[in-house]
N, C-alpha and C positions, 0 to 999 in steps of 0.2 A: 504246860506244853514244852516238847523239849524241842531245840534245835540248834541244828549239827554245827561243827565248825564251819564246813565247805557252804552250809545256806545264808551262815552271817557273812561272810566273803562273797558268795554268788551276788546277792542282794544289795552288797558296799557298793560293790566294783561296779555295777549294773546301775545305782541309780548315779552314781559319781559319774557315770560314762556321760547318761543323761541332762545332768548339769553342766558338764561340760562341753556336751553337744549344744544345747541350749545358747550357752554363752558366748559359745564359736561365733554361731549363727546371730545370733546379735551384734558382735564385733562387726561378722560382715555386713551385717544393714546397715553400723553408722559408719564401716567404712567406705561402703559404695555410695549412702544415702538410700540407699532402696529399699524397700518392705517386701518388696517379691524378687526372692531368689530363683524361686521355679516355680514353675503353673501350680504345682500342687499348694503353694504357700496361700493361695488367693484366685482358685481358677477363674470367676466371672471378672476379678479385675485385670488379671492378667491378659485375658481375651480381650479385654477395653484397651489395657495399654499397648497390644500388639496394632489393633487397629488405628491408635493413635499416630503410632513407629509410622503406621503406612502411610497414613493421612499426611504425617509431615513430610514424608519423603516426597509423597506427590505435588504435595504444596512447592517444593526446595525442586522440584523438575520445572516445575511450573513457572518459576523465579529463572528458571537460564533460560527458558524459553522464551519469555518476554527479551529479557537481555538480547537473545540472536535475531528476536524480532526488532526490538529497537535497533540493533545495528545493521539491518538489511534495509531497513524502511529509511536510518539516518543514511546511508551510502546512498540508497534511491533520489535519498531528495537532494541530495548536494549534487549528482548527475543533474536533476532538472531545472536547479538554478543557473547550472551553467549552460542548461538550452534555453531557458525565459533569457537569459544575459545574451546571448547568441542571437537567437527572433528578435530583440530589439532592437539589437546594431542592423539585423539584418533588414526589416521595418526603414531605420533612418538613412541607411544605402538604397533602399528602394524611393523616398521622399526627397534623397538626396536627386537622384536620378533624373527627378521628374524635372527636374532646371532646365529652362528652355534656352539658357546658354549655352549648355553642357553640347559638346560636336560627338560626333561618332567614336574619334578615338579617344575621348576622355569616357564614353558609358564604354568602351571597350578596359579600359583601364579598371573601375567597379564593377564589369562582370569578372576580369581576374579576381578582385579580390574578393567577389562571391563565391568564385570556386574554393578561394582555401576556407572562409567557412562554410562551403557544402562537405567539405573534404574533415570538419570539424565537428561538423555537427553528427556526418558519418561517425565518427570515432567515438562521439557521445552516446548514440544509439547500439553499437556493441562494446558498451564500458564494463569488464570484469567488476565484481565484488573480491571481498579479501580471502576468499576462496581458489578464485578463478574462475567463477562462472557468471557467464553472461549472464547480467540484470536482467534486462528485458528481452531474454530467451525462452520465456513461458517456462515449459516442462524442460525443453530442449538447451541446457544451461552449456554443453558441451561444446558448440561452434557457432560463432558468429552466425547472428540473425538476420543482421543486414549484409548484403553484397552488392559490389556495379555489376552490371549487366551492360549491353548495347542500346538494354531501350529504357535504362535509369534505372533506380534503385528496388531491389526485390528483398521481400522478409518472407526466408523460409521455415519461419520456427511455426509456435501452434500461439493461439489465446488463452493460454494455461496461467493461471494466476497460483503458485506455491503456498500453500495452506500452513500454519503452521500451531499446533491445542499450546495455548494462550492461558486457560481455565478450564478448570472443569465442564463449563457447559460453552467454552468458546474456541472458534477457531478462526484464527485471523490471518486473511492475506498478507504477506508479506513482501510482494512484488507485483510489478504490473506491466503483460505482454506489451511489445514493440507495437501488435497491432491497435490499441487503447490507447498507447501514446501518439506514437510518431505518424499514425496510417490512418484513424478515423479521426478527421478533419472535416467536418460539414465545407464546402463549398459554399458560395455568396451568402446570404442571409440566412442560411442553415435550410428556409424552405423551396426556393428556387433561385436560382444563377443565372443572369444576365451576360449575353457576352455581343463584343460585334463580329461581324461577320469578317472572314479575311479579306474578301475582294472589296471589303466598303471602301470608297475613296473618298467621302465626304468627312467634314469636321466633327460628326453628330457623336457626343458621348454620352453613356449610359449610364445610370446610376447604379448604386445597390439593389434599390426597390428595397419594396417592405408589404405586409401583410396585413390587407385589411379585413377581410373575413377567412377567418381557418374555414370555417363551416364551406366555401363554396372553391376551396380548393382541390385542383381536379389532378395533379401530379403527373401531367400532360406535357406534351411538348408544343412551343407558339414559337410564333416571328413575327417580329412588326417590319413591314415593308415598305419603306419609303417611297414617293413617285414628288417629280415635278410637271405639273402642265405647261408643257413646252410654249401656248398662247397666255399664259398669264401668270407662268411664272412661281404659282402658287405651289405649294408643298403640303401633301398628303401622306395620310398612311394609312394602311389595312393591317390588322390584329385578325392574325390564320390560327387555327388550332391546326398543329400538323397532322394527328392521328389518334382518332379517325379524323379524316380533312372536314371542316368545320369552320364559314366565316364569320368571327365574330364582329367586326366595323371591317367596312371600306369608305374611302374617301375623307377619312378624319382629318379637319384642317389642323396643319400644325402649328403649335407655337413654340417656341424655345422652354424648356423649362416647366413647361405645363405637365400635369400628372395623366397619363395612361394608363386606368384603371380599364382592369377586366378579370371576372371569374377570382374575386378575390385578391386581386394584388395591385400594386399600384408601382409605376415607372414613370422615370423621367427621361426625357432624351434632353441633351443641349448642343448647341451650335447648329450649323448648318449641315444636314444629312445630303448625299448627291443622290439624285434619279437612280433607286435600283436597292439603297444599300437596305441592309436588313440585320434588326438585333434578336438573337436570338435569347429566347426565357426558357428555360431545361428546369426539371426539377434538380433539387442540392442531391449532390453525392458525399460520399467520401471519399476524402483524396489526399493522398501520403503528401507530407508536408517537402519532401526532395521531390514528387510532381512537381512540387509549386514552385522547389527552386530551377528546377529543372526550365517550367514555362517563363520562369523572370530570368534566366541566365540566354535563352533564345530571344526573348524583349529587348534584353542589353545587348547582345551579339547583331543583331539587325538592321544593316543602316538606315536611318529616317531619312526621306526624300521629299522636302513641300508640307503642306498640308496634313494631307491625308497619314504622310506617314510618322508625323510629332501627331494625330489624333489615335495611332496603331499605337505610337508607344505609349500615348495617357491611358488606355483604354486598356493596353497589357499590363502595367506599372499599379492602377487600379485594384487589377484583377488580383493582381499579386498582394498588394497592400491589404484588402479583404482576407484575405485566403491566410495569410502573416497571422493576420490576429485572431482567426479563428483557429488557427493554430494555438497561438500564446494562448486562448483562453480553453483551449483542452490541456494543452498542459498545467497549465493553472488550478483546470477540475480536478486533475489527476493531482498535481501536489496540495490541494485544498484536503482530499478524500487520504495521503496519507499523513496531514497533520492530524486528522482526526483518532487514525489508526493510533499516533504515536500519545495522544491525547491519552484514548482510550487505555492504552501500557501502563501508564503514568496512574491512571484510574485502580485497576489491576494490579499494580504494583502495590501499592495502598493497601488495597483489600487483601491482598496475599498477606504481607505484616502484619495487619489485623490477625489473620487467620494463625498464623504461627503461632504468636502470642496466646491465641484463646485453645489450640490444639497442646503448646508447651505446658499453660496451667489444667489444665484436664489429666494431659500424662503424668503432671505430677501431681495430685490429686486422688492418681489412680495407683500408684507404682511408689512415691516417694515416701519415705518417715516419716513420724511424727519426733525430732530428735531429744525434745524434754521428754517426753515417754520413752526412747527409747536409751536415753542417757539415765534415766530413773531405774528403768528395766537391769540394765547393764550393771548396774551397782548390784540392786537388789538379788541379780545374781550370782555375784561374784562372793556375797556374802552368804549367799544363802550353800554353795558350792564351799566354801571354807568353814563351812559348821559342818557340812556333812562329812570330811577331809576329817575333820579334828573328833565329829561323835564317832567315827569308825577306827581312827585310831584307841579310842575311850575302848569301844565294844570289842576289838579284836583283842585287847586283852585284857579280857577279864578271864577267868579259868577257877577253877575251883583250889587248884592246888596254892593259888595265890592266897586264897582267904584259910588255907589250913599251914602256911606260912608265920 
């Protein structure tokens, strides 16, 4: 078989390309580390480790997202230590209050400095984050939620709680509307409020009450109405359903401190009630905790005259005292619910590292060298490429005229 000069050259040159193509390409896998250079080197792994790329990418979104979670939920709650810090002094100015030394112008002196923590607690209620947007602005993070008004404190924003994907299959609140905090305040015992009446003029004060059967509570309005028998002196009371009108006892003898049970609840009245006075039992509302400063900054403001009006201000003072702690302990619900939040990050945070990790050995698993194979590889052809080099120098010249030399 003959063949030509130009086929032994076509053939050198062509498979020497090939080795060296080869070897190129090995270089570059142990100098990236990588076995796929392009989809074509490995299409079904390649497709694994594209999917991987994504997996971590979303993982590493996932990771800053907790991050702006943790730091909207930690600004959150460093705001509502300093209202739980704030309701407490404000709590021991109201117990302060209740001193029966205390004159007019000394409770006028503690309602001043109730105002400058009304006027603090304000400023805590529309406290920017490190953005500039109002916390507790729901949706509405752009202006102040709370404002004065002439008839006390108004929150114009929405119930919007800011969502923020946490995880793949989670999405966690990051904030909590003004009206969750500062506005939904149960009243008295959370299920009915006790109050006296304004023209009472007798000593008689009222307690909390409390709830003896849920089952027969009727979420009604009542009053208990005091009388004296003008011939004996004796002190009664009628228990009214206001509506629909409804008498439940008349002529109950009273005694100081005895329980007034009806329709599931139970009351105390103490001291001495005058001919007429009447306590009213409402069911619980909610009610914005500047209401409540609001009714104990007019308790303070009021001058007490005799009797009757040191029983207006235990009886306001009270009311206030109640109203305080059912306060502190929504704010309490609300910072208890985002420790748990910030619990929960911590949880998530864990599991994301996890994830890295197991998503990092898969991509490389998928995509990476094997580098003794391919340091073995690389030799073998670098050698194999300098034999083919040196048989084509051999082959190109051999020639006939050499052997008739």
């Amino acid at each position: 078989m003959r063949i030509s000069t130009n086929t032994i050259f076509d053939m050198g040159s062509r498979q020497i390309g090939e080795l060296q193509s080869d070897l190129v390409k090995t270089q570059q896998q142990i100098s990236t580390n990588r076995r796929i250079l392009t989809p074509a080197d490995d299409p079904v792994a390649a497709a694994g480790a594209l999917g991987m790329d994504q997996a971590i990418s979303i993982n590493d979104q996932f990771t800053v997202n907790r991050q702006n979670a943790k730091s909207a939920l930690s600004e959150e709650e460093s705001i509502l230590q300093s209202v739980t810090n704030l309701l407490q002094d404000l709590k021991t100015l109201t117990v302060n209050a209740g001193n029966a030394a205390l004159d007019d112008g000394q409770r006028k002196i503690l309602a001043n400095d109730l105002r400058g923590r009304y006027d603090e607690l304000l400023g805590l209620a529309n406290s920017r984050d490190g953005n500039g947007s109002h916390i507790f602005g729901g949706y509405q993070t752009g202006s102040a939620p709370f404002s004065k008004s002439a008839t006390g404190v108004l929150y114009g924003a929405d119930q919007g709680q800011r969502m923020l994907q946490v995880a793949a299959s989670r999405q966690m609140a990051i904030s909590d509307s003004g009206i969750s905090v500062f506005e939904n305040n149960r009243t008295g015992n959370g299920r009915f409020v006790n109050s006296a009446a304004a023209a009472n003029t007798g000593s008689g004060l009222v307690s909390m009450g409390a709830v003896t059967d849920s089952a027969q509570l009727t979420g009604r309005n009542y009053e208990i109405k005091f009388a004296i028998d003008a011939t004996t002196g004796a002190t009664t009371y009628d228990v009214n359903q206001i509506t629909p009108a409804l008498s439940l006892s008349i002529g109950t003898p009273y005694v100081s401190g005895q329980s007034i049970s009806f329709d599931g609840m139970r009351i105390e009245v103490t001291g001495t009630p005058a001919n007429g006075d009447v306590f009213k039992v409402d069911p619980s509302t909610d009610q914005s905790i500047f209401k409540t400063l609001d009714n104990l900054l007019n308790t303070l403001s009021t001058p007490v005259s005799g009797s009757g009006g040191q029983t207006k201000l235990t009886n306001g003072l009270n009311a206030a005292n109640i109203n305080l702690d059912n306060a502190l302990d929504n704010v309490t619900a609300v910072r208890t619910t985002i420790g748990s939040r910030l619990k929960e990050i911590d949880n998530l945070d864990s599991t994301g590292a996890d994830l890295k990790v197991q998503y990092a050995q898969t991509l490389s698993t998928l995509q990476d060298i094997d580098q003794v194979e391919a340091y073995s590889r690389f030799t073998q052809q670098q050698i194999t490429l300098e034999a083919a080099r040196q048989s084509f120098i051999k082959i190109s010249g051999l020639s006939l005229f050499n052997m008739l030399s």
